[in-house]
N, C-alpha and C positions, 0 to 999 in steps of 0.2 A: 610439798606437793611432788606428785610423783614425777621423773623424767616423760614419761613416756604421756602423760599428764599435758604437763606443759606445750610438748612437740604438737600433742591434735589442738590447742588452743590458740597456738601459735598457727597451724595451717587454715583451721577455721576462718580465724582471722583475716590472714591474706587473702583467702578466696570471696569472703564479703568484701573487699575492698576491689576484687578485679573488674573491671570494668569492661564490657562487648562490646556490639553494636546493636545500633535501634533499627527498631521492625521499617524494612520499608516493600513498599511492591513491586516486586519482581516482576511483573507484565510492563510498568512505566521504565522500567530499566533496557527492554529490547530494542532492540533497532524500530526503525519508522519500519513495517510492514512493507511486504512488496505487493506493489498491485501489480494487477492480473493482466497479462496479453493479450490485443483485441489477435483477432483472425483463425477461423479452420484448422482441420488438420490435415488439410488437403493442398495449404501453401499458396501463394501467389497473390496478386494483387486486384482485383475487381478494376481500377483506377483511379488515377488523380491524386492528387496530394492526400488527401484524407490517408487512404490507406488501410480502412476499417473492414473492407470487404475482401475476403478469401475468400477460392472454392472450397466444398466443404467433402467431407467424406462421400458423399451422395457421388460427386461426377455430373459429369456428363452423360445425356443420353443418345447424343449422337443428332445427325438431321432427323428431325420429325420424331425422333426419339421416346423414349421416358425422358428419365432422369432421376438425379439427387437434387441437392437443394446448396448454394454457396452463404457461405455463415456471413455473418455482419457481426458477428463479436465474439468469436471462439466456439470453445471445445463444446459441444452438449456434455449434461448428467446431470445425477440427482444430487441433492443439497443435502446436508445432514452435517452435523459439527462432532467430536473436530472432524475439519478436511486438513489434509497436510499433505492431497496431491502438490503443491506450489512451495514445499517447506518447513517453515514455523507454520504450528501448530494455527489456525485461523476458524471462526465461531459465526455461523449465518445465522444471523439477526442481531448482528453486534453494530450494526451500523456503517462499519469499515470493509472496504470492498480488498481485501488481503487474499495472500496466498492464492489459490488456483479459484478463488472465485470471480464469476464474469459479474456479479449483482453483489449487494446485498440486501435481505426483505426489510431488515432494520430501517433500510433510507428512503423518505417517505415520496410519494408518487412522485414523478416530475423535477425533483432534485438530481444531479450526477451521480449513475452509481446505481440509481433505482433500477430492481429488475421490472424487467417487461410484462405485462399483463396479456397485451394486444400488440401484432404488428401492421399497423397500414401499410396498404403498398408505398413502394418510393415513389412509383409514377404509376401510369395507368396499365405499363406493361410491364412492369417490374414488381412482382408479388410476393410477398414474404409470408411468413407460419412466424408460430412461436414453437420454438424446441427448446427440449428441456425442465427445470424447475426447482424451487426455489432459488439458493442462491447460483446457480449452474443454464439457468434460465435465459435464455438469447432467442435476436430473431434471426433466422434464416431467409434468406431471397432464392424462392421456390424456382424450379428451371423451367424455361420457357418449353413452351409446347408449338408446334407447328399443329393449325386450326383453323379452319377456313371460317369466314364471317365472325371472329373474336375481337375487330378493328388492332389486333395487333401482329407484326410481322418479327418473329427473333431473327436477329443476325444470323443464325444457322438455317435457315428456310428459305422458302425460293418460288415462287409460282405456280411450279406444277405442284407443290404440297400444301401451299396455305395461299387462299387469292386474297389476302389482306397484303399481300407483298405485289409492288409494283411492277407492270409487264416493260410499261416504258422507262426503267433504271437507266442510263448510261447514255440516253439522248442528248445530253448535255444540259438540257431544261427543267426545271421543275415542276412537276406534274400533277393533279390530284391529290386527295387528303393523307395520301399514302406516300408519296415522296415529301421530304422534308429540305436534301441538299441534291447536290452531283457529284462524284468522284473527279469528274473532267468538266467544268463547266461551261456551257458554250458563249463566249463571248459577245456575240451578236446578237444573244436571246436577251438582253437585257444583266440587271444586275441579281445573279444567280446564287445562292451560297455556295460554296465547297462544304464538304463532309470531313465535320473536324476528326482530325487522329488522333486527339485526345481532349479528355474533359477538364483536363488538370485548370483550377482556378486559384493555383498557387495559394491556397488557405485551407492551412493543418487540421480546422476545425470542422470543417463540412468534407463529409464524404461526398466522391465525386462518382455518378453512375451514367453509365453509357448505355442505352440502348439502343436496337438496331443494327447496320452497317453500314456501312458503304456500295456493299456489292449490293444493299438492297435500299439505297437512298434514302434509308431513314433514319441515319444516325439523330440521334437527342442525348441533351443531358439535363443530368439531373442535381441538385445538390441538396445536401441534407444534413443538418445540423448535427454534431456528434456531442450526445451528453453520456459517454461512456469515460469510466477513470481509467485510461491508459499507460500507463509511465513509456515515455518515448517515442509517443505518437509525434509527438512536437502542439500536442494541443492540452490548451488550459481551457476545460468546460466554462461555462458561465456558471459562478457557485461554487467553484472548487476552488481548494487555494493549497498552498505544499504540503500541508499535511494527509491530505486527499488525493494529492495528484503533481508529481515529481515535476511536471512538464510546468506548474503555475513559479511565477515568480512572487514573492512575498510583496503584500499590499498592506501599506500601513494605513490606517481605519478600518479594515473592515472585521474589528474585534477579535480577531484572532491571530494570536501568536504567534510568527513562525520565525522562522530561521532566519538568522541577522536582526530581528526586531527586540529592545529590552523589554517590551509591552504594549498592547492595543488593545486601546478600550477606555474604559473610567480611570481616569485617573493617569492618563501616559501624556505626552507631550506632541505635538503634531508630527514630530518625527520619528514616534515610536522607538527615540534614544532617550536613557536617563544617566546617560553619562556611568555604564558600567566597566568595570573593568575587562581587559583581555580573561581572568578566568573567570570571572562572571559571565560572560559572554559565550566562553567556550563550553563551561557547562550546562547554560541554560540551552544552545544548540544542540548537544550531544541527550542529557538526561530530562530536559523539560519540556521536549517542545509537545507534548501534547497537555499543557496548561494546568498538571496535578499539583495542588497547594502546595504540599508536602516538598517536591524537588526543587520547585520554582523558591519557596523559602531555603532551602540547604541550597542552591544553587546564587543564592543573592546575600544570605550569610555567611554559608561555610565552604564556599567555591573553593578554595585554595586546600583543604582538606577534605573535599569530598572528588579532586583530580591528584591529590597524593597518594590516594588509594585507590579509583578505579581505572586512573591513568600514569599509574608508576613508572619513570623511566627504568627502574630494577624491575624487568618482567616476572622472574622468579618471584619476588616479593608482594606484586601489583597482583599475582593470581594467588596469592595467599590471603592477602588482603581482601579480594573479592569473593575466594571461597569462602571465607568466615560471613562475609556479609550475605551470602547468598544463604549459608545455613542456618542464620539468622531471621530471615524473610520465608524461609519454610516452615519453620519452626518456633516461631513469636516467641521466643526466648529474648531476654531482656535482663543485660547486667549481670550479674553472677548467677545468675540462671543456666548460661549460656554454656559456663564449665561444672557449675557446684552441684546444677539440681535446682527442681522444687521442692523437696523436702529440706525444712532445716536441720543443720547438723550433718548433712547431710554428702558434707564434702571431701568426708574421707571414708572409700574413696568418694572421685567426683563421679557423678551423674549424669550432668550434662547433658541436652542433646548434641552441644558443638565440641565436644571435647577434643576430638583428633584438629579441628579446624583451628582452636586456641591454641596447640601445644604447636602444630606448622608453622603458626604466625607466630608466634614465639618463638620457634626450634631450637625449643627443650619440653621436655615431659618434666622436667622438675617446676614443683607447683609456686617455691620462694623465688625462683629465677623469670617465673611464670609474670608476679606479681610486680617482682621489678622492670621487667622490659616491656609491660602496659604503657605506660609516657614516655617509653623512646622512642620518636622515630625511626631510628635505624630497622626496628622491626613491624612487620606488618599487623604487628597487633597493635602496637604504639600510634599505627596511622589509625586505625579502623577505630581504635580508643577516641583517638582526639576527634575523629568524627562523630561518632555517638557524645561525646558531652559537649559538642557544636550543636546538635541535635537538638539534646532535652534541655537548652540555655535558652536560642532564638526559636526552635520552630515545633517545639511540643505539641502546641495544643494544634495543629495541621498534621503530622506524622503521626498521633495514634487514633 
């Protein structure tokens, strides 16, 4: 047989033998999504712990004014996928309230996260709109109008512009349906309120609204339950849990997953530990936590080799490693696919879609050297190897 013979039988060979990686999804591989920031773009704080209300673009209109309108959950705009004002790339009607969206339509009425349809006032003088839409959809608190006979008085009005505002303010006593405290209260009138200086009810969870004044005795407040996903608000909605909402601490039973738990649900232990390992652990935190079979199996079988390769203390090699895996995940190439081709015979040369990414993780372009340092660890193809045949052993039939 001839030299030259033998040499493409011989390559052939090796490259049916080189082993990739297995297909996996590259969306379960991103970071947990950032949610979105409740308030305006006008800045500052409405009051009280909540925190949910800024003034918004609109303004102020001044005494007796017009006006704008102060937002209750952000930025207005239209909704349309992708958005990537906020970042990574995020999808309105995926359910998940990510990137620069204040809603998503995905999540259905009355859950955390749902956008607005309708806004009720917060109180009887405090009036909100709906701006915006789809996922970009919030409600605004409309600005007070100075109005005679509307039975409400805003803190920036005064009598001679609205006679819903009290003449006798600052008597010391409380007067009419139109006073509510006193700034100075008179002692001898009985027991009088003072006019609180703030509504703060020290709880993250309810926005807290003031209306009125004090120069016009009729401060009130109001409070209102916030079921928006804010990360940082310091509030966990009712319904949300960490993977919905950074501010929820992880509950074990309420079936779902999150972070620090090995399991919740059928089949888990009352304490949502089943005795995993630190790398089990670490990568079911990092790669699983939104509950996809696939990772959740490689991450309870092949932990120890699937944080060899996407958590290499050799950085240089840990990004070799995961560029292979990534052009692997675009390109559902599988096994000598991945350098040889899909045509047989077809390996010299190779065709590949991954070819530059196998010879990096290898670092050699020679195809016998290629072959050999697939089961070394020392190289990033040797890890990305050993994870793919962890792969198609334990968790096949969930990875394709």
């Amino acid at each position: 047989m001839a030299v030259g013979s033998v040499l493409r039988r011989c390559a052939l060979s090796m490259c049916l033998a080189l082993g990739a990686c297995s297909v996996l999804d590259e969306e379960r591989l991103q970071p947990l999504p950032t949610l979105f920031n409740t308030g305006g773009s006008g800045g500052g704080a409405m009051s009280g712990s909540g925190g949910q209300a800024s003034t918004g673009s609109g303004g102020s209109g001044g005494v007796g004014g017009g006006g704008g309108a102060v937002s209750t959950g952000g930025n207005a705009g239209d909704a349309g996928p992708p958005d990537t004002d906020g970042g990574d790339e995020t999808w309105c009607g995926d359910g998940l309230v990510s990137g620069s969206e204040l809603c998503d339509t995905g999540i259905e009425a009355g859950e955390p996260g749902a956008c607005p349809t309708e806004c009720p006032p917060l109180t009887e003088c405090v009036l909100r709109a709906l701006n915006g839409s789809g996922c970009r959809a919030e409600c605004v608190v409309l600005q007070a109008q100075c109005e005679d006979d509307d039975g409400c008085c805003p803190g920036n009005c005064m009598p001679s512009n609205d006679d819903d505002c009290s003449a006798s303010c600052g008597d010391g006593v409380v007067q009419g349906e139109n006073e509510t405290c006193e700034p100075e209260p008179n002692v001898d009138a009985g027991e009088v309120m003072a006019c609180p200086e703030s509504c703060d009810d020290q709880d993250a969870c309810t926005m807290d609204v003031m209306s009125g004044s004090a120069m016009n005795c009729n401060v009130a407040c109001a409070y209102v339950e916030i079921t928006a996903l804010a990360a940082g608000d310091g509030c966990c909605p009712d319904g949300a849990n960490t993977l919905t909402d950074p501010d929820c601490d992880p509950v074990c039973g309420n079936d779902v997953r999150e972070r620090g738990e090995d399991c919740d649900g059928a089949g888990c232990n009352e304490a949502c530990d089943l005795d995993y390992t630190a790398d089990q652990r670490q990568c079911l935190d990092t790669y699983a936590v939104q509950n996809d079979a696939c990772n959740l199996c490689l991450c309870t079988q092949c932990a120890e080799l699937k944080l060899n390769c996407f958590e290499d203390t050799n950085e240089a090699r840990g990004e070799r490693c995961v560029d292979l895996q990534a052009c692997v995940r675009e390109s559902g190439c599988f096994d000598t696919t991945c350098f040889c081709g899909y045509i047989p015979g077809a390996c010299i040369p190779p065709t590949g879609p991954c070819i530059p990414e196998v010879q990096a993780a290898a670092e050699t372009t020679n195809a016998f050297d290629i072959e050999g340092r697939k089961t070394d660890a020392d190289y990033a193809i040797g890890r990305s190897y050993a994870l793919d045949v962890c792969r198609v052993n334990e968790c096949d039939s969930v990875c394709n």
